[in-house]
C-alpha beads as a LAMMPS data file, in Angstrom:
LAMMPS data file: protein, C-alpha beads

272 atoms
271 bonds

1 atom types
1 bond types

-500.0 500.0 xlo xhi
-500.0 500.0 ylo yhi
-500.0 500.0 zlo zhi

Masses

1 110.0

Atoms # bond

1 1 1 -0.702 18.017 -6.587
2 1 1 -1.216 14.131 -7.115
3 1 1 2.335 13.446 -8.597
4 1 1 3.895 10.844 -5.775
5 1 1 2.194 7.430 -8.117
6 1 1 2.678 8.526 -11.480
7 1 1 6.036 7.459 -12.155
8 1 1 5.476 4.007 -11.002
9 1 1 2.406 3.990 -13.045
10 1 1 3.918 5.275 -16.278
11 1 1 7.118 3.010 -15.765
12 1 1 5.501 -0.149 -15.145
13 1 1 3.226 0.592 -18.310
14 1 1 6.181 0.685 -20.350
15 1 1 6.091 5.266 -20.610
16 1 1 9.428 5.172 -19.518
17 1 1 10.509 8.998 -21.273
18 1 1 7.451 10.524 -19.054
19 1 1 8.547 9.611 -16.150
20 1 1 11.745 9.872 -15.865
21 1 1 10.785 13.616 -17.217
22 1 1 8.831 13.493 -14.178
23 1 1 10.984 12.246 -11.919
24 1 1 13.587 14.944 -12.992
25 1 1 11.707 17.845 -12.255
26 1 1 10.549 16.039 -9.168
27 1 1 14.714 16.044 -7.568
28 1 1 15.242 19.549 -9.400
29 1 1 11.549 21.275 -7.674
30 1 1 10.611 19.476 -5.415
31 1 1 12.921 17.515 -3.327
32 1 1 13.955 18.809 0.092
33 1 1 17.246 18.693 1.997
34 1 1 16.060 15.850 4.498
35 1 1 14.210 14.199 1.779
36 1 1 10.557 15.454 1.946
37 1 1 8.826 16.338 -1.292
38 1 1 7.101 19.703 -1.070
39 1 1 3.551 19.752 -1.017
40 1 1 3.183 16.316 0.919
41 1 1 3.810 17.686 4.220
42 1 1 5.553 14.835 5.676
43 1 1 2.745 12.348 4.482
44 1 1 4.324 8.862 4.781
45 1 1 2.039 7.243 2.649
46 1 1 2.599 9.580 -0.856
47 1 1 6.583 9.701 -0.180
48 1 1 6.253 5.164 -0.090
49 1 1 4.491 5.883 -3.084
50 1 1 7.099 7.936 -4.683
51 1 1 9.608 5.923 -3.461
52 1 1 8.513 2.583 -5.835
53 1 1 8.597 4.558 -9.115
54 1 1 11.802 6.782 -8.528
55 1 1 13.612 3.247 -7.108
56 1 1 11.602 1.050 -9.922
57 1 1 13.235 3.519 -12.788
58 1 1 17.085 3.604 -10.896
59 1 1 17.064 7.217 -9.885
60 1 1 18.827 6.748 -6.373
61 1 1 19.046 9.915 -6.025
62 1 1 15.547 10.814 -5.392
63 1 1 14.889 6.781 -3.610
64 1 1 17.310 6.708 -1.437
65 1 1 16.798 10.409 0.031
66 1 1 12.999 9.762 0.280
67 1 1 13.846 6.525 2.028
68 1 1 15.858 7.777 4.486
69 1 1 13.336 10.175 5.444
70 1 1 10.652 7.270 5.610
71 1 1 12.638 5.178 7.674
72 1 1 13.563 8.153 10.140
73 1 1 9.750 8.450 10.776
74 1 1 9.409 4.603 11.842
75 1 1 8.667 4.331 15.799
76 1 1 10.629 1.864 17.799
77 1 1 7.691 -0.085 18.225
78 1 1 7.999 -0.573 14.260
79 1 1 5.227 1.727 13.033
80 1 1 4.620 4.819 11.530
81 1 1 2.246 7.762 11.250
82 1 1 0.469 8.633 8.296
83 1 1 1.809 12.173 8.934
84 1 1 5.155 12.503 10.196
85 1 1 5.098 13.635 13.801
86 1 1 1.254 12.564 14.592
87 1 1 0.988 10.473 17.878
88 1 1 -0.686 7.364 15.872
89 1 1 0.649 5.085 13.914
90 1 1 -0.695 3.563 10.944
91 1 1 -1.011 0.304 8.937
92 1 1 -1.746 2.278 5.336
93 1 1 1.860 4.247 6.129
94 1 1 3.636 1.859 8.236
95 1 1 3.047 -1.794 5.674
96 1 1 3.490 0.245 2.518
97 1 1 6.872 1.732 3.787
98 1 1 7.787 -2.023 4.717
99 1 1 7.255 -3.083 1.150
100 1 1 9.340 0.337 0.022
101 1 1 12.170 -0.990 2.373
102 1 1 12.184 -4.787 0.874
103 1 1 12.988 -2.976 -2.342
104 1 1 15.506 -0.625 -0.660
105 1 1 16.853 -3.269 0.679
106 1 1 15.938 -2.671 4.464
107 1 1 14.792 -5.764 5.380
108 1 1 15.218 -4.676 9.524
109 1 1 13.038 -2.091 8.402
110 1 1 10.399 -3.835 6.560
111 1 1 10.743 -6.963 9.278
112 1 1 9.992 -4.386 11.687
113 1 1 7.377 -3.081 10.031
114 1 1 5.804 -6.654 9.805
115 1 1 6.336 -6.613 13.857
116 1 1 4.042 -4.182 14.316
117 1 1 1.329 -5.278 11.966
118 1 1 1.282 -8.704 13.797
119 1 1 0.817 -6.978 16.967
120 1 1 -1.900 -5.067 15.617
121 1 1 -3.533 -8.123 14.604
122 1 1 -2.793 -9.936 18.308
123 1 1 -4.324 -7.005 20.498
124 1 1 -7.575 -7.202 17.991
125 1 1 -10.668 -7.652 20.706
126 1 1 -13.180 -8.275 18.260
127 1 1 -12.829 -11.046 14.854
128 1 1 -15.340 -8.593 12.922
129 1 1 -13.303 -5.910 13.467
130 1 1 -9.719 -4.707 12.636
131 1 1 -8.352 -1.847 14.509
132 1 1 -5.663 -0.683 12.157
133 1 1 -4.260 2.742 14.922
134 1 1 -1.582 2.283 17.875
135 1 1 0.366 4.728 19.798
136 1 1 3.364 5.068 19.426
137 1 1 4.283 2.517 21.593
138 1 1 2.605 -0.241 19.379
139 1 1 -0.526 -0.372 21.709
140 1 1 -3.757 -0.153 19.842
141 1 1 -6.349 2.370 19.660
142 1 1 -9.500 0.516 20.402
143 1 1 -11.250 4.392 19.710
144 1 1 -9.881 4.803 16.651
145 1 1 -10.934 3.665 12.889
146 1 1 -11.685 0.036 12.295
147 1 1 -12.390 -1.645 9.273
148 1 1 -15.807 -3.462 9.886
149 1 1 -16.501 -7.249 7.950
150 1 1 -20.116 -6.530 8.057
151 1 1 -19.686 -3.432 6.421
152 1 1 -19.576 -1.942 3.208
153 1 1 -17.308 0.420 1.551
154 1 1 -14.603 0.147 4.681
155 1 1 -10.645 1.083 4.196
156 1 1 -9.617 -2.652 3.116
157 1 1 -6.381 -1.183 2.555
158 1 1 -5.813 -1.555 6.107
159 1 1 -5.680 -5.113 6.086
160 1 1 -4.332 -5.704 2.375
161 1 1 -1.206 -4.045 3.111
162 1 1 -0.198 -6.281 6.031
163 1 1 -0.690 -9.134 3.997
164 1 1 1.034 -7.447 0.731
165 1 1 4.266 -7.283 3.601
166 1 1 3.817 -10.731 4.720
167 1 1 4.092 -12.064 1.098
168 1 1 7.121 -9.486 0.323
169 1 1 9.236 -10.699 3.034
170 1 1 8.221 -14.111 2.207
171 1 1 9.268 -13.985 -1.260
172 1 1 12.816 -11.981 0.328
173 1 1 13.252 -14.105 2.795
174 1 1 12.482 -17.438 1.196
175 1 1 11.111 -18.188 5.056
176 1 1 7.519 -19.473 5.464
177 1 1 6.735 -17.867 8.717
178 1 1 5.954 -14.925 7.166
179 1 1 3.315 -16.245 5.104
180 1 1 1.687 -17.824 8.377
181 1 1 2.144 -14.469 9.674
182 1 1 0.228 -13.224 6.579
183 1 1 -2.253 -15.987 6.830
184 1 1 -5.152 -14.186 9.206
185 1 1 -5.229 -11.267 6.870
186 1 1 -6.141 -12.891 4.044
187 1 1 -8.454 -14.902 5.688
188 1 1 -10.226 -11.492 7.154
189 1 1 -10.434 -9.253 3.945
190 1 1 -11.795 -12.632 2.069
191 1 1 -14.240 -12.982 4.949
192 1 1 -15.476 -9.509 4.167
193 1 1 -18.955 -9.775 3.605
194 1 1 -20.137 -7.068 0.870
195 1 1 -17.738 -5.580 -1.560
196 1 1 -13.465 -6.048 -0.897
197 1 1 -12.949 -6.485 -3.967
198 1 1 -15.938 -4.926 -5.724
199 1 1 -15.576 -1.708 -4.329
200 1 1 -12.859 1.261 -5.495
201 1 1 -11.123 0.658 -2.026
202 1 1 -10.337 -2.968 -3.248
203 1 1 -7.465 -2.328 -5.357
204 1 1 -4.366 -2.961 -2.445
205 1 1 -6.148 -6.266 -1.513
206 1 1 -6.403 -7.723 -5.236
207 1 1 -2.471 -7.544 -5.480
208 1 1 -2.545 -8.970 -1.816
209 1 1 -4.798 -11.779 -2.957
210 1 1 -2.797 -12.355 -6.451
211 1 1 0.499 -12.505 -4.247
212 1 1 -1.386 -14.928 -1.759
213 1 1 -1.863 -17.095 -4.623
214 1 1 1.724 -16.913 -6.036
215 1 1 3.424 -17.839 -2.455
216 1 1 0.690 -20.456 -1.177
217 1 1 -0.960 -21.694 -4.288
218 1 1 -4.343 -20.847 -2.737
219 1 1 -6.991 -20.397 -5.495
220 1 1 -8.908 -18.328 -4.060
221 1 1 -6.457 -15.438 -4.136
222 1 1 -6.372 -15.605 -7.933
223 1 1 -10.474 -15.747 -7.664
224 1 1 -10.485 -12.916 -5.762
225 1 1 -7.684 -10.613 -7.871
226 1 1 -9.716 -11.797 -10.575
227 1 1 -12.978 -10.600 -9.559
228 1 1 -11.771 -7.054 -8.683
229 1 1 -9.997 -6.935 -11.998
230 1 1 -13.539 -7.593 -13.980
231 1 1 -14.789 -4.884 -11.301
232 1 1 -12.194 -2.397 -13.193
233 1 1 -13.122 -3.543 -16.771
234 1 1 -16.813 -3.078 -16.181
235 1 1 -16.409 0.580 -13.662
236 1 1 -13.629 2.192 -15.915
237 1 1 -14.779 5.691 -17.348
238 1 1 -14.540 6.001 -21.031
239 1 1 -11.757 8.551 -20.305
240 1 1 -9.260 5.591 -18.730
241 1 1 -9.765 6.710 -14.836
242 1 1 -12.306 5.606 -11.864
243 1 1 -14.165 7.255 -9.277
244 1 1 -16.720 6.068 -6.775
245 1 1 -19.739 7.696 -6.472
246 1 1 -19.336 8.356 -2.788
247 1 1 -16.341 10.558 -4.053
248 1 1 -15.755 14.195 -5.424
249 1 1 -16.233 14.658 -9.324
250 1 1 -12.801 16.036 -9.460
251 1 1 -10.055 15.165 -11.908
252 1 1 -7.949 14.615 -8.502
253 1 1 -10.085 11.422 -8.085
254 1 1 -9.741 10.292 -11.555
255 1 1 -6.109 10.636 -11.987
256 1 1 -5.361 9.339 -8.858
257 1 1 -7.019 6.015 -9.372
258 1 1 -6.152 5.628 -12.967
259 1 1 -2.261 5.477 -11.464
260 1 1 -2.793 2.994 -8.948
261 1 1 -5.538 0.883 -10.915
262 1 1 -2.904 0.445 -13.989
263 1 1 -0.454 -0.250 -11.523
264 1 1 -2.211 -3.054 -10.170
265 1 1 -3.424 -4.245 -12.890
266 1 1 -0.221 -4.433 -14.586
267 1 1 1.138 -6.079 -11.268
268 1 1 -1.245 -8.821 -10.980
269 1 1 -1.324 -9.649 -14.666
270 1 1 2.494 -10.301 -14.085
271 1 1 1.792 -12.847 -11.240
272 1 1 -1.048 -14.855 -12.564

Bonds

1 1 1 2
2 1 2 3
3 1 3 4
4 1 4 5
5 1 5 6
6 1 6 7
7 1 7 8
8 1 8 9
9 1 9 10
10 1 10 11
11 1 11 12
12 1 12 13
13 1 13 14
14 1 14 15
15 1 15 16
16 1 16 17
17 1 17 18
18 1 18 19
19 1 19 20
20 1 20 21
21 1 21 22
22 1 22 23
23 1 23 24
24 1 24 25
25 1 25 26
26 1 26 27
27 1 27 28
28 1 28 29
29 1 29 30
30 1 30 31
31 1 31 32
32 1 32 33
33 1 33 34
34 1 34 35
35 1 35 36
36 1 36 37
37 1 37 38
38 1 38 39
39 1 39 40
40 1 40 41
41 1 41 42
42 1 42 43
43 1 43 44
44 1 44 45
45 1 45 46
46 1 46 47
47 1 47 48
48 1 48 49
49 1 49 50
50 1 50 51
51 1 51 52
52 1 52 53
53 1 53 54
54 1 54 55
55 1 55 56
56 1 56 57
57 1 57 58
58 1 58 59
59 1 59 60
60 1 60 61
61 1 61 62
62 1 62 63
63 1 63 64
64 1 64 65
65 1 65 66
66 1 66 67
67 1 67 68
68 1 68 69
69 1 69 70
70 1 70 71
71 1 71 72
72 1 72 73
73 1 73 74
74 1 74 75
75 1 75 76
76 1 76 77
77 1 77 78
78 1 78 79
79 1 79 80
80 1 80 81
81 1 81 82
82 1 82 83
83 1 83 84
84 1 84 85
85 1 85 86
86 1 86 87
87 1 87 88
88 1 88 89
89 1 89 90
90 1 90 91
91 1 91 92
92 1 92 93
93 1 93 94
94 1 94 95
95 1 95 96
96 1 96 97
97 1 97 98
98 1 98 99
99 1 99 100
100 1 100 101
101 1 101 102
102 1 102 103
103 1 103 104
104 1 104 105
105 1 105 106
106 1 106 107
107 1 107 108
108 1 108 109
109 1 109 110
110 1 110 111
111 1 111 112
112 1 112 113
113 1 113 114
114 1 114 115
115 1 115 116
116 1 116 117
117 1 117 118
118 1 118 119
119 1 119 120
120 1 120 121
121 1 121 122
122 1 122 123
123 1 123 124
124 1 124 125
125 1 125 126
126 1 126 127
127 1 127 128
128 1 128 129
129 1 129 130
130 1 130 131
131 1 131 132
132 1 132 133
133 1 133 134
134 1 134 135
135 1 135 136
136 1 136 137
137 1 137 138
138 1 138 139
139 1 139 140
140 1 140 141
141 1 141 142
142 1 142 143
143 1 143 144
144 1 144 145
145 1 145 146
146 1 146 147
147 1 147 148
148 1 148 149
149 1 149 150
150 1 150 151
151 1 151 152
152 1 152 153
153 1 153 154
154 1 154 155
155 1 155 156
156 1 156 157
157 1 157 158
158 1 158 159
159 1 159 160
160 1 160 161
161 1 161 162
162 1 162 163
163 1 163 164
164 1 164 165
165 1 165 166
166 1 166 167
167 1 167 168
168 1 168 169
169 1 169 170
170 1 170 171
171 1 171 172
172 1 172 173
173 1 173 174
174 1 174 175
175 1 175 176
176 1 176 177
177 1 177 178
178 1 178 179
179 1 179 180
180 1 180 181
181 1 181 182
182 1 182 183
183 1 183 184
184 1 184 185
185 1 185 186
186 1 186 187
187 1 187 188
188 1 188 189
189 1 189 190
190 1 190 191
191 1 191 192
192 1 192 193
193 1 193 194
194 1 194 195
195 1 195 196
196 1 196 197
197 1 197 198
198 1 198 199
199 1 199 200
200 1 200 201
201 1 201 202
202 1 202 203
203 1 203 204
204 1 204 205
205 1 205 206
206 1 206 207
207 1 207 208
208 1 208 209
209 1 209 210
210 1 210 211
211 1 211 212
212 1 212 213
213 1 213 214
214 1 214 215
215 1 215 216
216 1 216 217
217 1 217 218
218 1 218 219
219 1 219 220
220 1 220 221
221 1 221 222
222 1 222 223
223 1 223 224
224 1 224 225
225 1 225 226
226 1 226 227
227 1 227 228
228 1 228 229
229 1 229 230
230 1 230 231
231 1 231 232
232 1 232 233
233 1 233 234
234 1 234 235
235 1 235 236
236 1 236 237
237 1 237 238
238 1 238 239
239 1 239 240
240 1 240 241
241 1 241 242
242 1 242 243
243 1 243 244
244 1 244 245
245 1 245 246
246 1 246 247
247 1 247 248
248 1 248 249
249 1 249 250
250 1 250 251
251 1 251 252
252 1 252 253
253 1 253 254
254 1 254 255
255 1 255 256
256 1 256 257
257 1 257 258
258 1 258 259
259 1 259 260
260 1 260 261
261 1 261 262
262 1 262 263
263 1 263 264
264 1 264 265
265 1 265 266
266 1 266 267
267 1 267 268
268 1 268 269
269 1 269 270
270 1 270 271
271 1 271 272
């Protein structure tokens, strides 16, 4: 079931009676005792999702139980797994539960969080590469998956959401460390060479860069949210959703993206 971004999707787009519908049979179904939602199988990454639109629309109920259970799967290195209970820890799961935890609130969480992104980013052997696995004592996984700056079609979510974090705690903090912090992820994912923000993968890096902008004045953020917002105008199916062609033709894929492509759309429309 692909249910964890819809709320956020339909409440930022103003459907406010759908999801909260949503939402409601979400704590009645499918919320469990320690704060899991059934059929995400501890997945980190959906319940951060799920967390934004149930917390976005006020229903504490469901955000804060879903929280909790995010923030009992963070490492003490400041990470966490994709999965709860794998043995690596992840920059996808671990930066978008630091941006849940601004929102919560959390910022130890979130600034811990941050901790272990800029680690990740320190132990990096190789400028054209960016090792986004450590164990879970924050060392990296040089044998893992790497997003590649040569490359095309590469998980630049890795690297946006760092730098979505960095901006976050910026903008929470009011201190401008973080966006030095941030600083070396932007300049990586705009030093990506073929398609960051031309690609379906792009969308978590053109709020990054649209944030960049709004904290630092940079113009090149805005150029770059820009161009992967013409990307969506000109690659949207007449229908209202996306899909890649290196993907399934499944209405997963399409409904999936159309949640997270409004959402960012909306967002960065706010910002500029």
């Amino acid at each position: 079931m692909t249910y964890h971004k819809q709320a956020y999707s339909w409440g930022i787009a103003g459907f406010i009676r759908p999801a909260q519908r949503l939402l409601t049979w979400a704590r009645d179904q499918r919320l469990q005792p320690d704060g899991q939602l059934a059929e995400y199988a501890g997945d980190c990454y959906k319940h951060a999702w799920f967390f934004h639109g149930a917390h976005r629309l006020a229903r504490f109920e469901l955000s804060y139980p879903v929280f909790d259970f995010l923030a009992s799967c963070q490492a003490p290195c400041g990470g966490l797994p994709h999965f709860a209970g794998q043995p690596l820890l992840r920059s996808m799961a671990t930066c978008w539960t630091g941006v849940a935890a601004i929102y919560r609130g959390r910022l130890e969480v979130a600034e811990k969080a941050a901790g272990w992104a800029l680690s990740v980013l320190e132990q990096q052997p190789d400028p054209r590469r960016f090792y986004y696995q450590t164990d879970r004592t924050g060392r990296l996984a040089l044998d893992g998956e790497f997003v590649d700056a040569g490359g095309s079609k590469q998980a630049y979510w890795e690297v946006a959401l760092p730098l979505q974090l960095c901006c976050r705690l910026s903008q929470a903090t009011g201190e401008r460390r973080w966006l030095e912090a941030g600083a070396p992820f932007f300049e990586f994912l705009h030093g990506c060479e073929v398609d960051p923000f031309t690609w379906a993968g792009g969308g978590k890096g053109c709020l990054a860069a649209a944030l960049w902008h709004h904290c630092t004045g940079d113009p090149r953020g805005r150029e770059r949210a820009c161009e992967f917002g013409e990307f969506l105008c000109a690659t949207q199916y007449p229908e209202g959703g996306w899909r890649d062609e290196t993907e399934p033709d499944l209405p997963l894929i399409y409904i999936d993206h159309a949640a997270e492509f409004n959402i960012w759309l909306h967002e960065v429309v706010g910002i500029l």
